[in-house]
Backbone as ProteinMPNN parsed JSONL, in Angstrom:
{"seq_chain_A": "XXXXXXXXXXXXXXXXXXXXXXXXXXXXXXXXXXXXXXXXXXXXXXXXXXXXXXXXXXXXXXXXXXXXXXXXXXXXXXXXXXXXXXXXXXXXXXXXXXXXXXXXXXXXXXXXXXXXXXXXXXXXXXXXXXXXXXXXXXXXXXXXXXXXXXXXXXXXXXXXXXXXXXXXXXXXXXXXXXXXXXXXXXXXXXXXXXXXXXX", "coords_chain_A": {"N_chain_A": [[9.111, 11.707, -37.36], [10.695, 9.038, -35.631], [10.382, 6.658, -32.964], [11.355, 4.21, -31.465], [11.577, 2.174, -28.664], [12.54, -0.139, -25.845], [12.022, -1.315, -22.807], [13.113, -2.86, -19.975], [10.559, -4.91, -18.187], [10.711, -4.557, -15.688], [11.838, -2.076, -13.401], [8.705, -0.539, -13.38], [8.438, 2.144, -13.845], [10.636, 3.719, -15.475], [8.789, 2.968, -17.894], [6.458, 4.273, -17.645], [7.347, 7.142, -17.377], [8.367, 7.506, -19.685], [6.359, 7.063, -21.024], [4.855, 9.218, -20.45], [5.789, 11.219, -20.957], [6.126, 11.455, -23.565], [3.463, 11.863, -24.366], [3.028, 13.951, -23.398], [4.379, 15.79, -25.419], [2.803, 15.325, -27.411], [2.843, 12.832, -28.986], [2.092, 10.441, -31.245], [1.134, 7.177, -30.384], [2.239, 4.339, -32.116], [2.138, 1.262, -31.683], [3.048, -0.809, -29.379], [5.458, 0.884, -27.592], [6.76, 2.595, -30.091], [6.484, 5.779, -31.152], [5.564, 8.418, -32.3], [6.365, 11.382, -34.123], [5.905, 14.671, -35.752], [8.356, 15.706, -37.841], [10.349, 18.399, -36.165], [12.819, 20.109, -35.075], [12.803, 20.492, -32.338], [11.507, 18.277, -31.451], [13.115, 15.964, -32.492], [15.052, 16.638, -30.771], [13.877, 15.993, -28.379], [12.925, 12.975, -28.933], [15.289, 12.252, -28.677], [16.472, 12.259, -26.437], [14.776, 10.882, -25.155], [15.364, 8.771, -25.672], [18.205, 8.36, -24.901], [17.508, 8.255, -22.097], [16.33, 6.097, -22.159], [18.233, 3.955, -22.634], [19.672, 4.389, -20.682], [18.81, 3.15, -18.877], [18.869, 0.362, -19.154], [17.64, -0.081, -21.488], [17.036, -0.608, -25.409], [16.49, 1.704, -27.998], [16.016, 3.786, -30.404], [16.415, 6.121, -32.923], [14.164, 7.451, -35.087], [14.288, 8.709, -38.986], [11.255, 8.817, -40.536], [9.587, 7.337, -43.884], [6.737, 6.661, -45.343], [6.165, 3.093, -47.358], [6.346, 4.424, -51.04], [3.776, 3.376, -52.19], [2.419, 3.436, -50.67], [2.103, 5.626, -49.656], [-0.088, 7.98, -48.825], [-1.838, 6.462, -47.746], [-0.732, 5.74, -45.213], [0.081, 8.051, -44.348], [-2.333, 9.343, -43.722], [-3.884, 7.846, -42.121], [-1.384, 7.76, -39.91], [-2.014, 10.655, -39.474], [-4.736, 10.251, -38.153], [-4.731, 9.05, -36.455], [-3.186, 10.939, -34.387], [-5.261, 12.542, -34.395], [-7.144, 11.673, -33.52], [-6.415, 11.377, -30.559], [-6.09, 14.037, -29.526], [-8.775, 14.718, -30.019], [-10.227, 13.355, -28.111], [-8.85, 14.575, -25.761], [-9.895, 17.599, -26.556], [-12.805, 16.899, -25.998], [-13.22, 16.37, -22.922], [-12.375, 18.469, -22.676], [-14.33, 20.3, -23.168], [-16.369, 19.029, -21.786], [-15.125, 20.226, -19.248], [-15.473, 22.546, -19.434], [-18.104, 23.106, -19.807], [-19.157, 22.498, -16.805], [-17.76, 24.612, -15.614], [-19.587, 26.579, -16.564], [-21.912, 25.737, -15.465], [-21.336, 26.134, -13.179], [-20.967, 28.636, -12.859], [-23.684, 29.675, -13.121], [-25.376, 28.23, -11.187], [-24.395, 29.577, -8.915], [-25.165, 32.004, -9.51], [-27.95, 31.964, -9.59], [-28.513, 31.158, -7.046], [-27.611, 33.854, -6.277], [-24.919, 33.945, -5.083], [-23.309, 36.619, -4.603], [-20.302, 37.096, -4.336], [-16.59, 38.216, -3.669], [-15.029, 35.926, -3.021], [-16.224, 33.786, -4.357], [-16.069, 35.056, -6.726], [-13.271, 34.935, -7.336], [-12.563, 32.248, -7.127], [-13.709, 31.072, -9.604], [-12.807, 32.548, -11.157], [-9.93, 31.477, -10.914], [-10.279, 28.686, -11.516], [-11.252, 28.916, -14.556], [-8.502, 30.388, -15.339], [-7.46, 27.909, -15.211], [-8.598, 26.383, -17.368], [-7.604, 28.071, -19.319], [-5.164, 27.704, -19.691], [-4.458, 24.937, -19.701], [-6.175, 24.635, -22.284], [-3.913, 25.683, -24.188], [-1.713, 24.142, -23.862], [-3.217, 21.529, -24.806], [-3.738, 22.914, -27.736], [-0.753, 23.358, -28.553], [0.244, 20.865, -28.851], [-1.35, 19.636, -31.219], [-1.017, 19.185, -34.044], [-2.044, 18.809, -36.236], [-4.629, 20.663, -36.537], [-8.343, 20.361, -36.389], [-11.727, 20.865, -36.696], [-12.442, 20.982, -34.207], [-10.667, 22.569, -32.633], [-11.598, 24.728, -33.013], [-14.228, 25.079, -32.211], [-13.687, 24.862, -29.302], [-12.256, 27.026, -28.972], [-14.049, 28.766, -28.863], [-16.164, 27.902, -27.184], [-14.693, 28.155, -24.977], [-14.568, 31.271, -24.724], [-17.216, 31.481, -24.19], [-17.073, 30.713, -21.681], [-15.376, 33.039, -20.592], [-16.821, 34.974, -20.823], [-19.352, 34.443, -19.519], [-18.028, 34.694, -17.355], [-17.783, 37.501, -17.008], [-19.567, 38.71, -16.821], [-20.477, 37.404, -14.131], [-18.709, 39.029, -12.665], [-19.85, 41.351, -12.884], [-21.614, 40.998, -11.39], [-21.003, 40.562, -8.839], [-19.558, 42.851, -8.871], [-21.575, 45.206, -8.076], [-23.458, 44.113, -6.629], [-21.649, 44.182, -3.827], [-21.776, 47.138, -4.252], [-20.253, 48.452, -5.886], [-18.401, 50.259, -8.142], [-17.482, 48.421, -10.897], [-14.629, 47.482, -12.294], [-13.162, 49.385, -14.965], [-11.915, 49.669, -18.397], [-10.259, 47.198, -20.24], [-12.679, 44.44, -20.856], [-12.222, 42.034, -20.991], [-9.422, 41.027, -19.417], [-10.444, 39.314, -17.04], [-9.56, 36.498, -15.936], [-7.79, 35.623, -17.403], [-5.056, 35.892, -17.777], [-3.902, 33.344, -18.913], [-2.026, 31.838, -18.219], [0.546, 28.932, -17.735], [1.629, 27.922, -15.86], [-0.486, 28.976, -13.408], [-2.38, 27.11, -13.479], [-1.962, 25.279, -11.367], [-2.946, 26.25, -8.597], [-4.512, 26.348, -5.828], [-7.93, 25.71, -5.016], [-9.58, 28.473, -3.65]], "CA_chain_A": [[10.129, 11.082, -36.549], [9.889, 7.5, -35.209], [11.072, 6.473, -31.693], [11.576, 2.728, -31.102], [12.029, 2.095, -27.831], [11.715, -1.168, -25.368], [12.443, -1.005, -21.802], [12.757, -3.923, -19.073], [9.68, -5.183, -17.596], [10.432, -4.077, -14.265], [10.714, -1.323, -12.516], [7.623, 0.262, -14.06], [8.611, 3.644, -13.456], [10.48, 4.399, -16.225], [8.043, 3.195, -18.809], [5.513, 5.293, -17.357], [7.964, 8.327, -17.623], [8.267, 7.818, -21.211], [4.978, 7.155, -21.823], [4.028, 10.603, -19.912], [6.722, 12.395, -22.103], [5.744, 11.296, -24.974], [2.36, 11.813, -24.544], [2.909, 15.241, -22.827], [4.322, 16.518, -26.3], [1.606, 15.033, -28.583], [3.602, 11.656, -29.602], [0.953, 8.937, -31.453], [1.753, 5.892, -30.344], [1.51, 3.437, -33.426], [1.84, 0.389, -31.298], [3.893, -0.523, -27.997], [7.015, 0.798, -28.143], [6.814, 2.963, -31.392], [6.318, 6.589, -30.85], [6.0, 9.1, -33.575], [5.637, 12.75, -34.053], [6.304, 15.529, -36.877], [9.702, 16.199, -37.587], [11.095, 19.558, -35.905], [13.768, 20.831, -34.622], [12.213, 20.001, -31.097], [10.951, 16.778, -31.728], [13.921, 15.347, -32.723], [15.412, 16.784, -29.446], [12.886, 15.395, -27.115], [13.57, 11.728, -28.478], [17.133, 11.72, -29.302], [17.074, 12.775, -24.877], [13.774, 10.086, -24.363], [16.416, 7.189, -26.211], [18.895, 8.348, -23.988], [16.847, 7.966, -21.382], [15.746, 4.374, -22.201], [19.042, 2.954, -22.361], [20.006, 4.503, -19.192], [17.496, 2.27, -17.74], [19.306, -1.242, -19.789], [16.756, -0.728, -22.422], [16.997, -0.244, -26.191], [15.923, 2.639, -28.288], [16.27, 3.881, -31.909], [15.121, 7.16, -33.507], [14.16, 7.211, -37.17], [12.729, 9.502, -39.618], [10.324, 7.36, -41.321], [8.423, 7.136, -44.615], [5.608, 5.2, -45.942], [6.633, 3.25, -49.378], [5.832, 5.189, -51.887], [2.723, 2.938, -53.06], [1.528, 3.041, -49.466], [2.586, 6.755, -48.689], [-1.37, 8.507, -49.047], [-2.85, 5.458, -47.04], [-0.237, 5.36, -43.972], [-0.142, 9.555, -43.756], [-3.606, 9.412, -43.544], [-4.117, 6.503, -40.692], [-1.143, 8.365, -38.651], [-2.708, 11.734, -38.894], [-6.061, 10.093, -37.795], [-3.849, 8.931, -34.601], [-3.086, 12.445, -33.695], [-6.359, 13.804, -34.082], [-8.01, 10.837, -32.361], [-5.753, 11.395, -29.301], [-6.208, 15.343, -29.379], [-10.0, 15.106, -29.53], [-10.119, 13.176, -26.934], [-8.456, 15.974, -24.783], [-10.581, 17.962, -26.677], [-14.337, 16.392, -25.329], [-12.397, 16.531, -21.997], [-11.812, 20.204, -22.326], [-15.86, 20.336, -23.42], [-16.681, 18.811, -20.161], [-14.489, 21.244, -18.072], [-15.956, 24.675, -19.617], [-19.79, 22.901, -18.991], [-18.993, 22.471, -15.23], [-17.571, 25.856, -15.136], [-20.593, 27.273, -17.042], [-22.797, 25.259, -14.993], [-20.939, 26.922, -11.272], [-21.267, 30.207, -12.446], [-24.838, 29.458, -13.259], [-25.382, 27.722, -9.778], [-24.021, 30.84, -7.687], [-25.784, 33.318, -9.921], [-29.379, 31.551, -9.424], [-28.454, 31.796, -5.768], [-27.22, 34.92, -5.706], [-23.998, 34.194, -4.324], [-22.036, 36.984, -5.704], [-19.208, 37.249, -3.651], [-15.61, 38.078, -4.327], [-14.494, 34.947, -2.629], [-16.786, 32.935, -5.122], [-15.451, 35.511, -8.1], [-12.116, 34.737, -7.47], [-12.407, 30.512, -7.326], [-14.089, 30.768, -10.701], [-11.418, 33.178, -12.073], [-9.108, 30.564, -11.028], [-10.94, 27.706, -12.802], [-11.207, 29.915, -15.902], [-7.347, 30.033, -15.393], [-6.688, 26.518, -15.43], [-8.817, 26.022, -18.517], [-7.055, 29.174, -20.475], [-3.817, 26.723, -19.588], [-5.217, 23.731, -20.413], [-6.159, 24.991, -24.003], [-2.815, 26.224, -24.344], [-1.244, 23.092, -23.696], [-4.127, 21.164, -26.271], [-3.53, 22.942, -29.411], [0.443, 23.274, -28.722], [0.256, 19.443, -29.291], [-2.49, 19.606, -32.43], [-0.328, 19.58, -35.342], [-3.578, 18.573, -37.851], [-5.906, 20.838, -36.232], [-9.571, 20.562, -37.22], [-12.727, 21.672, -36.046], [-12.155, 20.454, -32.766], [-10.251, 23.326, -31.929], [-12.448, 26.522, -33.084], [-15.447, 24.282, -30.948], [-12.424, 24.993, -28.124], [-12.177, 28.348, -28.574], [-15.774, 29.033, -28.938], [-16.461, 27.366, -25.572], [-13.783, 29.261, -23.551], [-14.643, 32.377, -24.847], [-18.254, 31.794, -23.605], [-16.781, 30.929, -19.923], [-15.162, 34.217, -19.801], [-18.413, 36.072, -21.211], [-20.107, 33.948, -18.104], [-17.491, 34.894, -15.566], [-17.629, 38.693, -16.95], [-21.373, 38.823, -16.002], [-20.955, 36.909, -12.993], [-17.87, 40.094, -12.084], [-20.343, 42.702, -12.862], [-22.837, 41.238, -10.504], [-20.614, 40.674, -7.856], [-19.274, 44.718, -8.107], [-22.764, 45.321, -7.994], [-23.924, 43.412, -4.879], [-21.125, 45.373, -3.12], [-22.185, 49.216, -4.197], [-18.636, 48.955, -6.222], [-18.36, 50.254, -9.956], [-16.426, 47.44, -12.082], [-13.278, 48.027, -12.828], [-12.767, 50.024, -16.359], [-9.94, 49.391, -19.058], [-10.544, 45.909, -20.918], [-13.231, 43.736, -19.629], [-11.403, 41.176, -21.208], [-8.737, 40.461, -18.559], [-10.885, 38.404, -16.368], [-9.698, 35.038, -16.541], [-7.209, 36.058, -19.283], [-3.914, 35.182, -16.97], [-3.516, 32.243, -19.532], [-0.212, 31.074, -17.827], [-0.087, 27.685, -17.533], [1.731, 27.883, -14.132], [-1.576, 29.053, -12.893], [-3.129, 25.558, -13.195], [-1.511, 24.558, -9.982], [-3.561, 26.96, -7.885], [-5.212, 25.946, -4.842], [-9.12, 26.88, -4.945], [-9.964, 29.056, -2.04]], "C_chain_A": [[9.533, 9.887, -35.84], [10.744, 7.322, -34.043], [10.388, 5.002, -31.276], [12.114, 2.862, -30.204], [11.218, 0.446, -26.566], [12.565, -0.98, -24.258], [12.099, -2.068, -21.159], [11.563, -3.987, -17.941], [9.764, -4.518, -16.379], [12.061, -2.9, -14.246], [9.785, -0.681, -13.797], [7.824, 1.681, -14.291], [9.077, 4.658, -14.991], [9.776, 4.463, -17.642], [6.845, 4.15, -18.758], [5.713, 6.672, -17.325], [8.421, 8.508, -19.03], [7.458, 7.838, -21.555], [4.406, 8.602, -21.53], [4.654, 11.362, -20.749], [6.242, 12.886, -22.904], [4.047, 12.149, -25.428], [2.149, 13.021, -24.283], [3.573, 15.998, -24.546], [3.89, 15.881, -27.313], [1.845, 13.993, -29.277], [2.036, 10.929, -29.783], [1.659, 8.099, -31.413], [1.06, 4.582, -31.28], [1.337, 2.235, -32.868], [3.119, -0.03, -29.881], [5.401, -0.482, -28.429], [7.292, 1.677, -29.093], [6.193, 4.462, -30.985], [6.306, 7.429, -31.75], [5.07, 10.672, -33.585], [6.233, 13.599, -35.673], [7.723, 15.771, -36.566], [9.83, 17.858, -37.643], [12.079, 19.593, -35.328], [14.107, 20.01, -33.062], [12.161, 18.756, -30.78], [12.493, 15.509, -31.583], [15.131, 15.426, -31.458], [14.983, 16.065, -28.466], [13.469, 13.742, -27.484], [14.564, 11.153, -28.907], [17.223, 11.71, -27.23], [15.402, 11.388, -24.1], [14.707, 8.616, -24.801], [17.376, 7.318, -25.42], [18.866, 7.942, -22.571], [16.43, 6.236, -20.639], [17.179, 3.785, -22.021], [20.303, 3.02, -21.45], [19.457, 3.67, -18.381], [17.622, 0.346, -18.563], [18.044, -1.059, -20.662], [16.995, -0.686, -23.976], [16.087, 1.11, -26.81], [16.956, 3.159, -29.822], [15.312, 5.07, -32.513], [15.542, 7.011, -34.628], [13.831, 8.357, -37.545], [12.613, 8.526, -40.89], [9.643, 8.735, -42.327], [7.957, 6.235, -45.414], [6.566, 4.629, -47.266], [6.29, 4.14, -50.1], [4.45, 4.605, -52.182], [1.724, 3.102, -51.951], [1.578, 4.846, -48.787], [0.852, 7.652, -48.346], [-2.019, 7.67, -47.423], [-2.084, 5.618, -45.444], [-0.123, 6.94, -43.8], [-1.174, 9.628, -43.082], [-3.912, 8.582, -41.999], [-3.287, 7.118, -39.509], [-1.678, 9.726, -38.167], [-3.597, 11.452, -38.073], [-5.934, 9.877, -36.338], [-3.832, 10.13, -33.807], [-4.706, 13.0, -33.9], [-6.989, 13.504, -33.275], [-7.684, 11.08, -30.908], [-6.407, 13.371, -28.85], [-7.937, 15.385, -29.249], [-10.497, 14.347, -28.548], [-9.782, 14.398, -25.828], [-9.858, 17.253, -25.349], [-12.308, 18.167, -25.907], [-14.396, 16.385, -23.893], [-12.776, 17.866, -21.59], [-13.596, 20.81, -22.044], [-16.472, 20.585, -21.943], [-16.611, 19.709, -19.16], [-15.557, 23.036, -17.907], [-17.477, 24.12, -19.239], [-19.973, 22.957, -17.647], [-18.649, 23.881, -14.929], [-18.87, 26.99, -15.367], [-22.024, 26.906, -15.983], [-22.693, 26.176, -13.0], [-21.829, 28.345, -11.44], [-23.115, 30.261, -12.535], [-25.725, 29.727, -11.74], [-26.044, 28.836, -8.98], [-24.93, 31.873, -8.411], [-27.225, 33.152, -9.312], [-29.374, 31.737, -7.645], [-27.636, 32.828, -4.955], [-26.028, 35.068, -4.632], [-22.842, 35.159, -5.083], [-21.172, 37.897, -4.382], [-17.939, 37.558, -4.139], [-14.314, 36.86, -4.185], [-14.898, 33.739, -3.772], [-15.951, 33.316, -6.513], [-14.098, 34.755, -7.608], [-11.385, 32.952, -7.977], [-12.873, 30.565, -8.466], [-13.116, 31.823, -11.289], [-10.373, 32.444, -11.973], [-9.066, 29.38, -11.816], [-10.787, 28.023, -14.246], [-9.305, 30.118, -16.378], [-6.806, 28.962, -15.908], [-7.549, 26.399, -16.831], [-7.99, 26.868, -19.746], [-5.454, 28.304, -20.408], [-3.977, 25.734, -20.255], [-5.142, 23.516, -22.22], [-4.813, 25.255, -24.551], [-2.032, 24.952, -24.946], [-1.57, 22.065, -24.852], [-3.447, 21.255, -27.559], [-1.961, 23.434, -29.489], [1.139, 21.922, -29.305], [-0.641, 18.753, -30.593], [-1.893, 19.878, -33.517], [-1.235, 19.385, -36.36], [-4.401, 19.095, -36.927], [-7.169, 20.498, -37.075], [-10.515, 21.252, -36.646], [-13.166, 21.747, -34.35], [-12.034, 21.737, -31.937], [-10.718, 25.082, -32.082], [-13.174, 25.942, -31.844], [-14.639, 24.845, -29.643], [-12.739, 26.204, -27.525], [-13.534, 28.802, -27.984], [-16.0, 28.958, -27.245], [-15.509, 28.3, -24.405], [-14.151, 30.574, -23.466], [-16.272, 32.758, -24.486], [-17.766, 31.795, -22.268], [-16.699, 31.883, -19.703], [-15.816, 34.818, -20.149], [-19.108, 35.9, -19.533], [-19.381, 34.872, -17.048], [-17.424, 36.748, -15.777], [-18.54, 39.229, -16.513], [-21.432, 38.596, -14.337], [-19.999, 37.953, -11.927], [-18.489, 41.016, -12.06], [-21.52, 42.264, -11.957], [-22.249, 41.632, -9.473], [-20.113, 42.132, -7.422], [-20.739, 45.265, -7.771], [-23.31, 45.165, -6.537], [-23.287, 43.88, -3.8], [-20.672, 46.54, -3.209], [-21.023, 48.85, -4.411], [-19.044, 49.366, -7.627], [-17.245, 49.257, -10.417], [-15.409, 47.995, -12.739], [-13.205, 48.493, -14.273], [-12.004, 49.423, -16.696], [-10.981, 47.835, -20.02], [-11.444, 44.851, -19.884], [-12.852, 42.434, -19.997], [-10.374, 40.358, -20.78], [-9.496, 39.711, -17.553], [-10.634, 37.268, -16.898], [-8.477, 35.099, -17.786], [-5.609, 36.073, -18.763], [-3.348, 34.588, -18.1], [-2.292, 31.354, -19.254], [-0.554, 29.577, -17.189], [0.047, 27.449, -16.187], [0.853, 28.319, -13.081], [-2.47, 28.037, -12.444], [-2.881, 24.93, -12.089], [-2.162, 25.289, -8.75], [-4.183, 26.619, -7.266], [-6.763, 26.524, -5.419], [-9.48, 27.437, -3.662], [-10.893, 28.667, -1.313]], "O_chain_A": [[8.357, 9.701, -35.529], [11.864, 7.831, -34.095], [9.241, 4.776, -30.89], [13.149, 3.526, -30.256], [10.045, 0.087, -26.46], [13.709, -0.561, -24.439], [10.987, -2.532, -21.411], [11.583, -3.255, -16.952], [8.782, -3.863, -16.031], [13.059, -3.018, -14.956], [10.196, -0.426, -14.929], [7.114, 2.234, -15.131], [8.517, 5.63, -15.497], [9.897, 5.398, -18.434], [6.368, 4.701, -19.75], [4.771, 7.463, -17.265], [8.814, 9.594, -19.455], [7.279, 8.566, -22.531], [3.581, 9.109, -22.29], [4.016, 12.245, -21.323], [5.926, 14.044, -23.179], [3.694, 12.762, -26.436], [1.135, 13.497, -24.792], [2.925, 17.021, -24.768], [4.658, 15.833, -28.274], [1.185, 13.918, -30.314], [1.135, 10.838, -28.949], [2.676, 7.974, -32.096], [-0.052, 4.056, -31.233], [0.334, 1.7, -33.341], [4.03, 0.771, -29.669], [6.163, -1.181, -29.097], [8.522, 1.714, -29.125], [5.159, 4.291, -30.338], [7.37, 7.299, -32.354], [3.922, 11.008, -33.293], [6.904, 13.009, -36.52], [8.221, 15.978, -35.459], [9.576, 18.548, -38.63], [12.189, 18.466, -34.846], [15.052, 19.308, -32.703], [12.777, 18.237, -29.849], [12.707, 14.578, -30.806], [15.933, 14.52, -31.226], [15.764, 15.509, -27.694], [14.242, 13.184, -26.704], [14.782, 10.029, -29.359], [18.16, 11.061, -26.765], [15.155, 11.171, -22.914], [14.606, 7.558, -24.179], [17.673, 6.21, -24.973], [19.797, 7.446, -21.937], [16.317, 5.627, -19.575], [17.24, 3.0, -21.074], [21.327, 2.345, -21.348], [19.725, 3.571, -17.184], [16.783, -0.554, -18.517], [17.273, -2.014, -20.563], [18.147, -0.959, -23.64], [15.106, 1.513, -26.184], [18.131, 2.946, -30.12], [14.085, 5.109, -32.608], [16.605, 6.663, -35.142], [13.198, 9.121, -36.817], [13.305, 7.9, -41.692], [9.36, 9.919, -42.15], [8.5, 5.309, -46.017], [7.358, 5.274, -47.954], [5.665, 4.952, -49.417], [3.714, 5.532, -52.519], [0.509, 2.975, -52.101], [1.159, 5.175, -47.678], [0.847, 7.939, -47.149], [-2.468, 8.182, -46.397], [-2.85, 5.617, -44.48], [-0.328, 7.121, -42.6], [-1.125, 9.945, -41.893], [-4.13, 9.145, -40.926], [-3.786, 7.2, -38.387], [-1.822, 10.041, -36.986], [-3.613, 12.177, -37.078], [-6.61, 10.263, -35.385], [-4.394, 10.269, -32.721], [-5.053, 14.041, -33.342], [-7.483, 14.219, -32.403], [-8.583, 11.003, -30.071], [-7.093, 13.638, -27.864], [-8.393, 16.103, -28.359], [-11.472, 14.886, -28.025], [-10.659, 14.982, -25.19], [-10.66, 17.683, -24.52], [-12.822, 19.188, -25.451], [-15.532, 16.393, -23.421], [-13.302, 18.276, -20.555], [-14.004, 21.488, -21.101], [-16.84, 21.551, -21.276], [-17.505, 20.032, -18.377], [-15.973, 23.897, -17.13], [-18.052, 24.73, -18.339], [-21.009, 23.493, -17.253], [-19.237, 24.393, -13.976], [-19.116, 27.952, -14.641], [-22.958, 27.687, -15.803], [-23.493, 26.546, -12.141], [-22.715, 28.906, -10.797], [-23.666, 31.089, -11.811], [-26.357, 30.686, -11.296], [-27.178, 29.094, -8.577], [-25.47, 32.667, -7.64], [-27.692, 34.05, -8.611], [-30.225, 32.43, -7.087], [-27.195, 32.861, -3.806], [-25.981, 35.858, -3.689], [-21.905, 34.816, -5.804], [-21.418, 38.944, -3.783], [-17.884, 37.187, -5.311], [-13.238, 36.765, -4.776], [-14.076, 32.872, -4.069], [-15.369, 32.51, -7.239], [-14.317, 33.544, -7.631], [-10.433, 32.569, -8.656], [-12.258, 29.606, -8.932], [-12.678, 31.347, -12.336], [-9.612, 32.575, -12.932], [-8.165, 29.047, -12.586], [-10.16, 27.282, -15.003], [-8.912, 30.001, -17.539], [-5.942, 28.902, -16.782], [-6.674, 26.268, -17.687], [-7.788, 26.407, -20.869], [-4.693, 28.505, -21.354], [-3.627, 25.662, -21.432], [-4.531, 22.793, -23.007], [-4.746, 24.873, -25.72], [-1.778, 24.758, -26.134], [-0.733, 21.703, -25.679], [-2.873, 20.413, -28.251], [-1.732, 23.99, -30.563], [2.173, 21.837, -29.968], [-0.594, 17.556, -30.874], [-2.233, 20.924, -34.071], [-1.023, 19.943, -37.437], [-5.058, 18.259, -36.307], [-7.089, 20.366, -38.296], [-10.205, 22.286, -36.053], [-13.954, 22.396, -33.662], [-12.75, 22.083, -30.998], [-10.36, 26.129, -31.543], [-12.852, 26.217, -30.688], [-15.433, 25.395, -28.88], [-13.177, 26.534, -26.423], [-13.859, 29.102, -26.835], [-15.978, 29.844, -26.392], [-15.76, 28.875, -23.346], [-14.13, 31.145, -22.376], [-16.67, 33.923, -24.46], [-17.974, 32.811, -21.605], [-17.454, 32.343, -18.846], [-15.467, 35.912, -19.707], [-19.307, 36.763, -18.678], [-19.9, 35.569, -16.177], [-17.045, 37.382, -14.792], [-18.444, 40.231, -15.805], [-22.083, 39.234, -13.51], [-20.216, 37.938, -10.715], [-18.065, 41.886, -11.298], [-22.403, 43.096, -11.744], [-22.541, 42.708, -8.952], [-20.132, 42.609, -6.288], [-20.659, 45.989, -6.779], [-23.495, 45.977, -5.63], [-23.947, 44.083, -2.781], [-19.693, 47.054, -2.666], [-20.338, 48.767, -3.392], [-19.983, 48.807, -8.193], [-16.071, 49.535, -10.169], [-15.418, 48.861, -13.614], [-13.188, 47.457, -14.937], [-11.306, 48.684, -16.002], [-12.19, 47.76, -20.243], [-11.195, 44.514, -18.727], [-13.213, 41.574, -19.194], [-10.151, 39.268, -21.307], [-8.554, 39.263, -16.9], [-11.126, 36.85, -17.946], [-8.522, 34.573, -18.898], [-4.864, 36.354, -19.702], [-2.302, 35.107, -18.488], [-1.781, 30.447, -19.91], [-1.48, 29.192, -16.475], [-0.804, 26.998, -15.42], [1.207, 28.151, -11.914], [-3.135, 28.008, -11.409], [-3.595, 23.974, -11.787], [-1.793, 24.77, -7.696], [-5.121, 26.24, -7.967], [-6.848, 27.54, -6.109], [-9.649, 26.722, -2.675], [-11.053, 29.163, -0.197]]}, "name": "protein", "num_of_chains": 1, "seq": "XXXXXXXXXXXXXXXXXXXXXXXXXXXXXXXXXXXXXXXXXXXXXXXXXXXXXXXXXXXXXXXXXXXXXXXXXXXXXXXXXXXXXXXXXXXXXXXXXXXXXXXXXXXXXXXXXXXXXXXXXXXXXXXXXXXXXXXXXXXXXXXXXXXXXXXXXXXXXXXXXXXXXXXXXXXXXXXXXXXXXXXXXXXXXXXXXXXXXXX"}
């Protein structure tokens, strides 16, 4: 699906609310103005209601479903997939970042023995927002690749980290660790979690 859309220079506002849209459900943008995602169901929802949008605001807008010529169809699949993956691993190297900083806290607090349940709890929150995060990622990854095992991989060490760093902290206060799945730490995954203050 293709979404042509051009909106008047000023106010800024709502190009920056299409561009967040767009970008919030995994749109490659082929060049300004030009928006394009897989055709679903969805898709075709979102910018039949982002064209509506635009020319609520005096602008133009035009959804397509596009394809290459035929002589060109191999070469221009190829170049827009590469769009979407480029954009997604980006978020990806991003995501990288996040779980090293988290790996690096629990580290931190362990080396100085801060095992608290005030400390557990801010890094079970963190661990939250990344199990969201990811969520969010590969909901928008229509050509996954290796990007997104690397993903998993990495999260699923955080909550190894933060399951260690729960059995110190029952530990440090003469508690036994909760039984049942030690797997729910961190395992929330709701995205509406991401908005969570840290304590």
């Amino acid at each position: 699906m293709l979404l042509l859309a051009q909106l008047p220079a000023s106010p800024s506002s709502p190009r920056v609310t299409l561009w967040r849209r767009a970008r919030a459900a995994g749109a490659a943008g082929l060049q300004n103005g030009a928006w394009v995602l897989p055709r679903t169901d969805a898709h075709v929802q979102l910018f039949d209601q982002l064209a509506e949008a635009v020319r609520k605001q005096d602008g133009s807008a035009f959804v397509l479903t596009a394809a290459p010529a035929a002589e060109d169809a191999v070469g221009t699949d190829e170049q827009i997939v590469a769009r979407f993956r480029a954009d997604r691993a980006r978020e990806y190297d991003e995501f990288a970042e996040r779980c090293s900083e988290l790996l690096g806290e629990i580290d931190k607090e362990t080396q100085r023995t801060k095992f608290t349940f005030a400390e557990l709890e801010e890094i079970e929150q963190d661990l939250d927002k990344l199990v969201g995060w990811l969520d969010k990622i590969t909901a928008r990854d229509f050509f996954p690749d290796e990007h997104v095992t690397a993903a998993t991989e990495r999260l699923q060490r955080c909550r190894q980290a933060l399951e260690g760093f729960a059995r110190a902290v029952y530990d440090a206060e003469g508690l036994s660790a909760p039984t049942g799945d030690s797997g729910q730490v961190g395992r929330s995954g709701d995205a509406g979690d991401s908005g969570r203050a840290r304590s």
